[in-house]
C-alpha positions in Angstrom: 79.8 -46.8 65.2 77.8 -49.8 65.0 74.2 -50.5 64.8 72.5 -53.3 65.6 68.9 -54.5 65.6 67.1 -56.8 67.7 63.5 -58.1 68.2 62.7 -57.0 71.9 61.4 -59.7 74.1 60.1 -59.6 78.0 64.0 -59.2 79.0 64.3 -56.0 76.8 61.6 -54.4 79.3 64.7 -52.6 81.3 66.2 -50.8 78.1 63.0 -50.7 75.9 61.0 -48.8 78.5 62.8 -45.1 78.9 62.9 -44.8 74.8 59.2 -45.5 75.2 58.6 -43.3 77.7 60.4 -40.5 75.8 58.5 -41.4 72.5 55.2 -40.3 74.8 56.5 -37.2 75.7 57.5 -36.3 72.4 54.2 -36.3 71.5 52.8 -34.3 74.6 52.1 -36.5 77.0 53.5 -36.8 80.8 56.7 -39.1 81.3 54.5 -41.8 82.7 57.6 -44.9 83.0 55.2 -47.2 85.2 52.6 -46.6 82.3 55.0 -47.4 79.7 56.5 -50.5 81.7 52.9 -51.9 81.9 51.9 -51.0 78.1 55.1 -52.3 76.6 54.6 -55.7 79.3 51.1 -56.1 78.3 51.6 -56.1 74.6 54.5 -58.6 74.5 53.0 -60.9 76.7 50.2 -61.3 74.6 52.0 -61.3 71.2 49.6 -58.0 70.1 53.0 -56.1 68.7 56.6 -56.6 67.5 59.0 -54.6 68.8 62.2 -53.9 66.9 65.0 -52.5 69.2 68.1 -50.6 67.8 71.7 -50.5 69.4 74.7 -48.5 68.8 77.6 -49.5 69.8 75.3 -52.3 72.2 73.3 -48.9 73.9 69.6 -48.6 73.1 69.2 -46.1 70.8 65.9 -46.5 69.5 62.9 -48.8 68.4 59.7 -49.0 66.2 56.4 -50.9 67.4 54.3 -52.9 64.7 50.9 -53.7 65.4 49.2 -56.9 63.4 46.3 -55.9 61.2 44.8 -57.1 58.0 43.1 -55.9 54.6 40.1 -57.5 53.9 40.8 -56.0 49.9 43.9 -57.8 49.3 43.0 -60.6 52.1 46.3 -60.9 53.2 48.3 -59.7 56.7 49.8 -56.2 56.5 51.5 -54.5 59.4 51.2 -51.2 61.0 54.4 -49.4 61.7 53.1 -47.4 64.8 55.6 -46.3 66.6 59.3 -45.0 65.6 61.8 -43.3 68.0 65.1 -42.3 68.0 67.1 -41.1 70.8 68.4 -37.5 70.3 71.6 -38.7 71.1 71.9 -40.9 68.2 69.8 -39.0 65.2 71.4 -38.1 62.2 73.1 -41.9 62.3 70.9 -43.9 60.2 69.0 -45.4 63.5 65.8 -44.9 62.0 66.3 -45.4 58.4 67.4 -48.7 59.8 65.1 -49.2 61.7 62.4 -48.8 58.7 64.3 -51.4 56.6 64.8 -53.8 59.5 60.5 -53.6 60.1 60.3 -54.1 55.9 62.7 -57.1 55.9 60.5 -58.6 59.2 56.8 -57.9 57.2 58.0 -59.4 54.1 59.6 -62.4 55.2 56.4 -63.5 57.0 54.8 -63.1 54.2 52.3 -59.4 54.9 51.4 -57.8 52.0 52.8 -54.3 53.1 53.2 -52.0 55.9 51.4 -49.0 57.0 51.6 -45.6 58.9 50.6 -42.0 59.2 52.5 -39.1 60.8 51.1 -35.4 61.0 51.1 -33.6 57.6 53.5 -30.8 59.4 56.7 -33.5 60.3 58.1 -32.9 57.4 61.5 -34.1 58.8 59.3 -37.8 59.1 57.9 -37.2 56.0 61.2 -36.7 53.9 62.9 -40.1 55.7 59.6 -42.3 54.8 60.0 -41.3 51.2 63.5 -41.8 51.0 62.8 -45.2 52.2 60.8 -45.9 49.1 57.1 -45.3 51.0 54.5 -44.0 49.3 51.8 -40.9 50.2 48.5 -42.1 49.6 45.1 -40.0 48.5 43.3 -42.3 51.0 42.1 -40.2 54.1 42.3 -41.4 58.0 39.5 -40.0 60.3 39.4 -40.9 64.0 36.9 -41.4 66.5 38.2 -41.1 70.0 37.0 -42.3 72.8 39.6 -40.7 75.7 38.7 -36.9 76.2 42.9 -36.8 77.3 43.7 -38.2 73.8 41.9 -34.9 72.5 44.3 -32.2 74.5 47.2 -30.0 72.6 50.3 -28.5 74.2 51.1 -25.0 73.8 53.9 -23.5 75.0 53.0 -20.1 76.5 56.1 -17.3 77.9 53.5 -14.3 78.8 50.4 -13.4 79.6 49.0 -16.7 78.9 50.7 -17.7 81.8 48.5 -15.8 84.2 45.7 -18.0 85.9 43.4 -15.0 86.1 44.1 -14.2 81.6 43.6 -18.5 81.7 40.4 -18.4 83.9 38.9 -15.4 81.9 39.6 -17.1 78.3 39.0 -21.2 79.5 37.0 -20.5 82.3 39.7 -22.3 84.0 43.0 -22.6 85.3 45.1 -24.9 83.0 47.8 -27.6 84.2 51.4 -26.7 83.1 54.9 -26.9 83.6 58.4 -25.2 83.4 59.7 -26.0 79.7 61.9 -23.5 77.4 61.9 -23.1 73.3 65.3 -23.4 71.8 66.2 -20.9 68.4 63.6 -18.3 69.8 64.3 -15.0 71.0 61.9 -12.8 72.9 60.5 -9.4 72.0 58.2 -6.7 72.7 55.0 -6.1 70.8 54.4 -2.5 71.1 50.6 -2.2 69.6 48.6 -4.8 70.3 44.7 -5.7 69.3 42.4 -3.4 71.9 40.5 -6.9 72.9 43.3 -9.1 74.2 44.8 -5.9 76.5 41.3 -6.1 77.3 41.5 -9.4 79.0 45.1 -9.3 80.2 44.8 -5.8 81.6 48.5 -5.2 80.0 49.9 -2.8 77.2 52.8 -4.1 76.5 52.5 -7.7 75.8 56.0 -9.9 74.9 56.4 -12.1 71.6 58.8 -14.3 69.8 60.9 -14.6 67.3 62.7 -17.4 65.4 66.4 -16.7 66.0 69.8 -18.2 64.5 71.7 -17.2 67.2 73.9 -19.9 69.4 71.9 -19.9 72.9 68.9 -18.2 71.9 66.0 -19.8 74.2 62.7 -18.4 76.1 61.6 -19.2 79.1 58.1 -20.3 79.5 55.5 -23.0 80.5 54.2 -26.0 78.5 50.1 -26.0 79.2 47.6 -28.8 78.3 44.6 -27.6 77.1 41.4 -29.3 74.8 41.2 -28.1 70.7 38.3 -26.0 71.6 40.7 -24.5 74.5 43.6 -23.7 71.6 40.7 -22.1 69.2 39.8 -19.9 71.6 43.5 -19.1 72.4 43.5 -18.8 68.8 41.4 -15.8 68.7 42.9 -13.9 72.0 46.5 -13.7 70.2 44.5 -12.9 66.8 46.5 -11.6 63.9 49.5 -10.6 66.3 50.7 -13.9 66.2 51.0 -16.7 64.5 50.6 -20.5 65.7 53.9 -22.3 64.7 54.6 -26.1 65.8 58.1 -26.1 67.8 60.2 -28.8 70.0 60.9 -27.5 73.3 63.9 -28.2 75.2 62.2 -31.0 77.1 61.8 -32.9 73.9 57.9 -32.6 73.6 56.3 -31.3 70.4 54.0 -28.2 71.2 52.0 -25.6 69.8 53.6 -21.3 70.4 52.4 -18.3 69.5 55.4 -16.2 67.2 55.5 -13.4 65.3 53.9 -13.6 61.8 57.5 -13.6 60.2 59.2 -17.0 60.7 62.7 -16.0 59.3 65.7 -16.3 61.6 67.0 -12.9 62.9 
């Protein structure tokens, strides 16, 4: 196996644009490869990022995006790692560890004083490679402002009565957008007794719920909703101390929000 690294240009478009399109919908939003083309073409034309595109064995395999920025405390150039992505195909190569060295090696010989990034407290998988690769967590704290009310919306995966319109109109006041998706390593179960509120709202007795699962094949079936933070607090408190919210990657690839059973060990 051999891995190669590239900087992307305009021509790179073709090969560069699926990976980003799949880095998107890892992190919940809707393949969108027109979107991505005209992002991607937008920001190379106009030198705003550096794109660093990986190969094995000459087939795209992943990338990261650096975005020019500057610290007015050190006055010098430093460069934000944005984006990272490796194809599922080719993880647990050293793609993105090489990738991370390849964006050092690019910062420092044009002479930036460092690189930056964030990543969401719960990737731990993220947070292990970025340390391994001599990066630093810092005390500092980010805070955002945004702007885009569709920036603001979660996914949740949802396999029962969450899946009704009339349950999603009652608790929302609305019926949410979703589609078909399934959760790998889960297995689904029966909660016998459940809080007199939420069979309540859904009418039902016998409401279904999951369980992590080491078994080969174990999946469940379900639908991946978008739906605003104050949507998923109040979805919060329908499931109430029956479940507990977990993070999960579904089968499509997108990172989501479920609702499992309190105990998180395999069974």
């Amino acid at each position: 196996m051999t891995t190669t690294i590239r900087r992307a240009t305009l021509t790179d478009l073709d090969m560069l644009v699926p990976l980003f399109d799949a880095y998107r919908r890892f992190y919940g939003q809707p393949g969108d490869l027109p979107r991505a083309r005209g992002f991607l073409q937008q920001r190379l034309q106009q030198a705003e990022s550096t794109v660093l595109l990986a190969y094995v064995d000459e087939v795209p395999a992943g990338f990261v995006q650096l975005y020019p920025s500057f610290s007015s405390v050190r006055t010098a150039r430093v460069w934000i790692l944005n984006d990272l992505y490796v194809d599922p195909a080719a993880r647990r190569r050293g793609v993105a560890r090489a990738l991370l060295e390849t964006a050092e090696r690019f910062a420092r010989e044009g002479g930036a004083s460092g690189l930056m990034l964030e990543t969401s407290r719960d990737n731990a998988a993220a947070r292990a490679l970025y340390r391994e690769a001599g990066w630093h967590e810092e005390a500092t704290q980010w805070y955002a402002l945004s702007f885009d009310d569709a920036a603001a919306e979660e996914s949740l995966f949802v396999y029962g009565t969450l899946q009704d319109a009339q349950v999603q109109r009652r608790l929302f006041g609305r019926t949410l957008s979703g589609s078909a998706d399934a959760l790998p390593g889960y297995r689904l179960d029966w909660l016998e007794l459940r809080d007199p509120a939420a069979v309540a709202t859904s009418g039902i007795l016998r409401h279904p719920i999951i369980h992590a699962s080491s078994a080969d094949g174990d999946r469940v079936a379900g639908m991946r909703l978008q739906l605003s933070a104050a949507e998923l607090a109040h979805a919060d408190a329908y499931e109430g101390d029956d479940y507990r919210r977990v993070r999960v990657t579904l089968a499509s690839g997108v990172q989501a929000w479920a609702y499992a059973a309190p105990s998180l060990a395999p069974a």
